[in-house]
N, C-alpha and C positions, 0 to 999 in steps of 0.2 A: 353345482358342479358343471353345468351345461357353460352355466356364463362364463365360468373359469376357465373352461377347455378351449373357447371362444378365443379367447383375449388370449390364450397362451399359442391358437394356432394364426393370429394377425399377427405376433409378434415373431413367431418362425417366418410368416411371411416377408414381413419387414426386413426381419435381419437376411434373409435368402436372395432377395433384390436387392440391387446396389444402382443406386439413379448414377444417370449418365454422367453427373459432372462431379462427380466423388470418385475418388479411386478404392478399386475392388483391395481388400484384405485378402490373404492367403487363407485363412479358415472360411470367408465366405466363396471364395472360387472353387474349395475341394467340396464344399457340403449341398452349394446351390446349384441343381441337376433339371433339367426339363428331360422328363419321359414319357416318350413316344409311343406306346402298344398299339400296335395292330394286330387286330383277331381276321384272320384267315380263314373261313368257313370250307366246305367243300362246294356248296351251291348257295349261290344269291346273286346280287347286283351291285355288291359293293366293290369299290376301285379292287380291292387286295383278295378278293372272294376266288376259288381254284376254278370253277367253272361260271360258265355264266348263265341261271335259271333263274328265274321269277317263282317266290314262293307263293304268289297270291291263290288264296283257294280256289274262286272263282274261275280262274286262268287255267288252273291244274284240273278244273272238273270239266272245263268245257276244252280242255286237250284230249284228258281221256276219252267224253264223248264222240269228240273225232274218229279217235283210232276206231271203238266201238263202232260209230258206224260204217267208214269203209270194211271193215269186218264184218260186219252184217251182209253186207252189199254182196263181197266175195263169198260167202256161205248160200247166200240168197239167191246167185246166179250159176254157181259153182256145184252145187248141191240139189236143187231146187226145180231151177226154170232149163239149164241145159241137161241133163240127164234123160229124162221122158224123151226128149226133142232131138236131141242126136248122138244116137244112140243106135247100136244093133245088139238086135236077142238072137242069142244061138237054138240050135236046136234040144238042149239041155234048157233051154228059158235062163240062160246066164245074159245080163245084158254088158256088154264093151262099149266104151265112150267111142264117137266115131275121131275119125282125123280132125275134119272141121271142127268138132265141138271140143277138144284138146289144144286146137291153136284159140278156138276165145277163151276158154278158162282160162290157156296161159297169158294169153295178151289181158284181159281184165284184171287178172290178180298181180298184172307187173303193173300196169299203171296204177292200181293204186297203191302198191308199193311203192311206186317214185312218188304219189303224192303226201302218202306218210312220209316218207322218208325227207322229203322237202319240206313237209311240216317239221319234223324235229331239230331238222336244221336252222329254221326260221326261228325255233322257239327257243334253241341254247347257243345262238349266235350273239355275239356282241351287236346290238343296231347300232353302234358307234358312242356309245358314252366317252364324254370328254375325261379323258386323266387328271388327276389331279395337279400333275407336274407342266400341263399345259400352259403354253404360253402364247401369246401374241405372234403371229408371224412378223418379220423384221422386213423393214420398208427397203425396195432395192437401194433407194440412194443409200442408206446408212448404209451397208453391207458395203457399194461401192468407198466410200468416206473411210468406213474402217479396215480398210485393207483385207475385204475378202471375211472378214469376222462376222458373222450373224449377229447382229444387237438389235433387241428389241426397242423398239421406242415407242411404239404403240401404246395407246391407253387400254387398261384390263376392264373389257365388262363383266362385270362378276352378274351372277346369276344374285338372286334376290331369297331364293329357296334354299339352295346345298351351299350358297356363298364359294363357285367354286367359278373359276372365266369363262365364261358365255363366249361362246364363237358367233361370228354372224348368223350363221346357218343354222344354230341350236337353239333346242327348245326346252322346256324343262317336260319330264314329264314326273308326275304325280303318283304313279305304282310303283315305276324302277326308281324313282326316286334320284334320277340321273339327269342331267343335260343331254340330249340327244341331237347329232348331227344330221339334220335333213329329215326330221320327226317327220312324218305324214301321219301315223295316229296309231294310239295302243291298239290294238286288236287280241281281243279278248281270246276269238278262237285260236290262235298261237300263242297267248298266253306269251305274249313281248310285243315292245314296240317294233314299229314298224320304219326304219332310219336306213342311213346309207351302208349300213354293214349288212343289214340282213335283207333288203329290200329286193333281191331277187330270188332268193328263195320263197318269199313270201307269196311272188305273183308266178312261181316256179307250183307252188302248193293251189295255187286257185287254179290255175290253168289246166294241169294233171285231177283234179279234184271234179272240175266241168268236164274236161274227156272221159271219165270214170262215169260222171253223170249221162251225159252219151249215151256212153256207149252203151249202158245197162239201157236206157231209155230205147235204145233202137232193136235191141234183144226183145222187149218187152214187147214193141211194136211189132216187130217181126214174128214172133209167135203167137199172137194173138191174130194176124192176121193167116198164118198157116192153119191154127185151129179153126176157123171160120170159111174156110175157102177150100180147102185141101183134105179135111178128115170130117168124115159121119158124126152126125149126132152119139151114134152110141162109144164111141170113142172118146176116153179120157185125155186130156192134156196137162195134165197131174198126175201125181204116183197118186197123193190123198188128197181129198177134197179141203181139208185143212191149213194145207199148205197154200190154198187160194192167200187165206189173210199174209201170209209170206210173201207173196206177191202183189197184194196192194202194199203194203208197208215199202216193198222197194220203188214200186210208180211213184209212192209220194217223197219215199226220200230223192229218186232220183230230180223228180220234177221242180219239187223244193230247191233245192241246193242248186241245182243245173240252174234255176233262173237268178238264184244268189249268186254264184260265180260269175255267172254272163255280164249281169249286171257291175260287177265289182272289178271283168277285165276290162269292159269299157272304160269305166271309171280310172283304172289306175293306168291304161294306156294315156290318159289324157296328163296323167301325174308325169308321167316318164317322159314324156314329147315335147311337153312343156316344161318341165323343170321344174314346176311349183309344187308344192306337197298345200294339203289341206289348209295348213293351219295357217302358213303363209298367205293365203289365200283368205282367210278369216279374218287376220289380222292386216290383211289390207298391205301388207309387205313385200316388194319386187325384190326378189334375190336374185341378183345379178350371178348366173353362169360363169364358170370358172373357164377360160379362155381356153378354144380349144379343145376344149370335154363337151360334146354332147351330152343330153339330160339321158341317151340307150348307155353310153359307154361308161357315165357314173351308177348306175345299177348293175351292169352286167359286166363293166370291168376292162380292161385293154387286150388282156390274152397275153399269152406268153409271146408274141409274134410282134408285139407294138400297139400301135392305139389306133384300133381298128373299130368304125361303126357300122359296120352292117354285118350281117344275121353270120353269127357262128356257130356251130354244131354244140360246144360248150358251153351256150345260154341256156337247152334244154337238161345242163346234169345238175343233178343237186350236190354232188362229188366234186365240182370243178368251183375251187375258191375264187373270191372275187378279187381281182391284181391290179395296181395302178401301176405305172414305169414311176420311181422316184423322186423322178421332177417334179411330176403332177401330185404326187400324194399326198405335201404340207396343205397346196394349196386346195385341193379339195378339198379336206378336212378343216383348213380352215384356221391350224394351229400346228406349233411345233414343238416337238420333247425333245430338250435338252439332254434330258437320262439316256437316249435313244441314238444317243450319234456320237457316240464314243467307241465302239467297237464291241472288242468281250467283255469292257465293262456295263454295257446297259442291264445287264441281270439284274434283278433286285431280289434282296432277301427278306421278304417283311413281314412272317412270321416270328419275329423274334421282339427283345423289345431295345430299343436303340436308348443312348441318355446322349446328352450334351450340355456343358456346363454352360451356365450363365454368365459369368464373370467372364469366358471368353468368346463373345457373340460372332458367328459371322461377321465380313465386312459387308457397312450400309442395308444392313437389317437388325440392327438396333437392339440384338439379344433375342427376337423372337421366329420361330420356325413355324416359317407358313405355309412351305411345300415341301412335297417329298425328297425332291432334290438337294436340298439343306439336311433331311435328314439321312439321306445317303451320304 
């Protein structure tokens, strides 16, 4: 029975394609259908996925531990180390937080609020994965030749993994399982690559992550040396003596982490100034800057003002999207969507399942749909 079901579905085959130099019959053009489904998730990395999250477990345990520990940190300073320390007891023995010690609990627990919060942004950003509808950018002369008309002529580098066009600037990467523009490298603690979509949030979240580190570190310093210098031996610098281990646990997270980030803004200072990302650099490959974009203003963006490189107040928010002016944004990226420059038609609907018959192929694609564009 197996065999037989075989040979009965090569012969559907058969009769459902019609080679190019036969003419199609009317019973094979209504029966022979190529169908497209696309499954739509609410989170992944796929082109058609509604949000953009990395399911890796790893990824997602070492996100969580994140949050964990700047919540630690704020409890640990919050609770812990400023209370005893600045603080007044009434004459009831009620204690009130002093003024000072309410402006650093609020200033500690807002920065690492911005550093969470730049964390999450880093983690459900697009780093720039290539569309599948992407194409080649089109060479000025053609454009000038065909009267203003964008034509591609460029050769497609397909990617050798997703089989989908490689931009010069793109790299694959192995977890999102995407092409990534201007890859510098997955990073586990974001739990997402690290690319030109999310690549200031990402050194937005180190940065506010090492001031967190800081700033606890100089609390730490600062009251260790008030207890030492300013108060009696018989005088506690703790509510309980147990609460000590609560304060080494913060020396070392802060000390830990404060020389990981240190070391990792130097590092990625050198990413940004120079324009290379890692792997470029691994692979021994000089990626020529896109004319006129500095390697500051393709991380942190032109501004709503124009294409400005030096320091705007809008580099330190995690709220402030990263903008190219139009001109520049094919050519950063590297590629251009077709689907994307048609007006209110660029929407796409692809939760559903689309068909298109065989027997009436596009013209010069030969019956088969290779991008999304064909099947729009």
């Amino acid at each position: 029975s197996i065999m037989q079901s075989g040979a009965t579905t090569r012969e559907r085959r058969k009769s459902a394609v019609t080679p190019r130099d036969s003419t199609p019959t009317s019973s094979s053009a209504s029966t022979a259908v190529v169908t497209a489904t696309v499954k739509r998730r609410k989170c992944g990395t796929s082109p058609f996925d509604e949000h953009w999250l990395n399911l890796d477990c790893c990824g997602l345990f070492c996100a969580v531990l994140t949050y964990g520990l700047h919540v630690y940190g704020c409890y640990a300073v919050c609770f812990l180390l400023i209370p005893p320390w600045m603080s007044n007891i009434s004459e009831e023995n009620v204690r009130s937080i002093s003024i000072m010690g309410k402006v650093h609990m609020l200033c500690f627990c807002g920065v690492a609020l911005l550093a969470c919060l730049s964390h999450f942004k880093a983690m459900t950003t697009d780093p720039g994965a290539v569309p599948p509808d992407a194409k080649p950018l089109p060479d000025p002369e053609d454009v000038e030749e065909g009267g203003g008309e964008a034509i591609s002529t460029r050769g497609k580098r397909l990617c050798r993994r997703c089989y989908a066009f490689k931009p010069q600037r793109a790299h694959h990467c192995s977890v999102c399982k995407r092409c990534i523009i201007k890859m510098d490298h997955h990073c586990p603690w974001v739990n997402n690559c690290v690319g030109i979509g999310n690549h200031k949030y990402f050194l937005l979240f180190v940065f506010y992550t090492f001031l967190s580190c800081t700033y606890s570190m100089s609390l730490l310093v600062s009251r260790f040396l008030v207890c030492m210098h300013k108060h009696g031996r018989h005088q506690h610098c703790l509510d309980q003596p147990t609460h000590l281990l609560n304060i080494l646990g913060l020396f070392v997270e802060s000390m830990l982490f404060g020389l990981f980030t240190c070391c990792m803004m130097f590092d990625q200072w050198d990413v940004v100034y120079s324009n290379m990302t890692h792997i470029d650099r691994l692979k021994g490959e000089m990626m020529a800057a896109v004319e006129r974009v500095p390697g500051v203003m393709e991380v942190f963006g032109a501004g709503r003002r124009g294409a400005r490189a030096h320091f705007r107040m809008d580099w330190l928010s995690p709220f402030e999207d990263v903008m190219f002016p139009p001109s520049l944004r094919d050519q950063i990226l590297g590629y251009c969507r077709p689907c994307c420059n048609k007006g209110p038609e660029r929407e796409v609907v692809v939760d559903v399942e689309l068909t298109t018959p065989l027997a009436s192929p596009p013209p010069s694609r030969g019956g088969i749909v290779k991008s999304v564009t064909e099947i729009v």
